[in-house]
N, C-alpha and C positions, 0 to 999 in steps of 0.2 A: 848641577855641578858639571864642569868641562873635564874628560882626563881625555889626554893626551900619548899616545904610542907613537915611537918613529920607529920603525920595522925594518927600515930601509939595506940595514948590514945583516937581516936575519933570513932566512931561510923557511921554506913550506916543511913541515906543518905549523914551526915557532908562531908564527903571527896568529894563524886561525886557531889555535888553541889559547894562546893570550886574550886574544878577543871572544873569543867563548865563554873564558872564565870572568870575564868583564863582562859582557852582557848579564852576566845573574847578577854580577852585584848593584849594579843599576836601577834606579830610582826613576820612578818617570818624570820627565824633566830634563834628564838628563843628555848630557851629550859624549858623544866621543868618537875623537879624531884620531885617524892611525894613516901613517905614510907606509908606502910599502912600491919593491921595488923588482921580486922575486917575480920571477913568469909564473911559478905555481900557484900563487898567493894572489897574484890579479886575476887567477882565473877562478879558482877553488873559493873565498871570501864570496863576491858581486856572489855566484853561484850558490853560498852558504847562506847567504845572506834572503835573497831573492827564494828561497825552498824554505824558511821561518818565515816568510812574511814580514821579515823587522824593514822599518822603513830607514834606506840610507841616501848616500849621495856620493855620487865620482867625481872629482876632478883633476885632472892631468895638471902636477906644478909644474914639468918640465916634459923633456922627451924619456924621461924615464920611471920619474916619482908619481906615485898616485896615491892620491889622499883620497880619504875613503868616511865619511862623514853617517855618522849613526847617532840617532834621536830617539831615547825610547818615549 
């Protein structure tokens, strides 16, 4: 299943806590894309991310959006 966060208007910790509580309920298979736009959240996330060993992926959609791609 694909779910979908755009984070982009929200603020650290809102994103890495939503995406937290979304990686439990995830099925392997699954996917999930979250844009996000906060200084804190590009830094804190890749970093949250990369210390679980969950495998993801960055990609810059503009000079400011980064989409942030998670595969369990």
């Amino acid at each position: 299943m694909l779910y979908e966060y755009d984070a982009s208007c929200e603020k650290c910790p809102l994103p890495l806590v939503k995406m937290r509580a979304m990686l439990k309920k995830m099925q392997t298979g699954d996917i999930y894309m979250m844009r996000i736009v906060d200084k804190g959240s590009k830094e804190n996330i890749p970093h949250y991310l990369k210390k679980s060993a969950i495998n993801f992926e960055l990609k810059m959609l503009d000079s400011k959006i980064l989409e942030i791609s998670i595969k369990k």
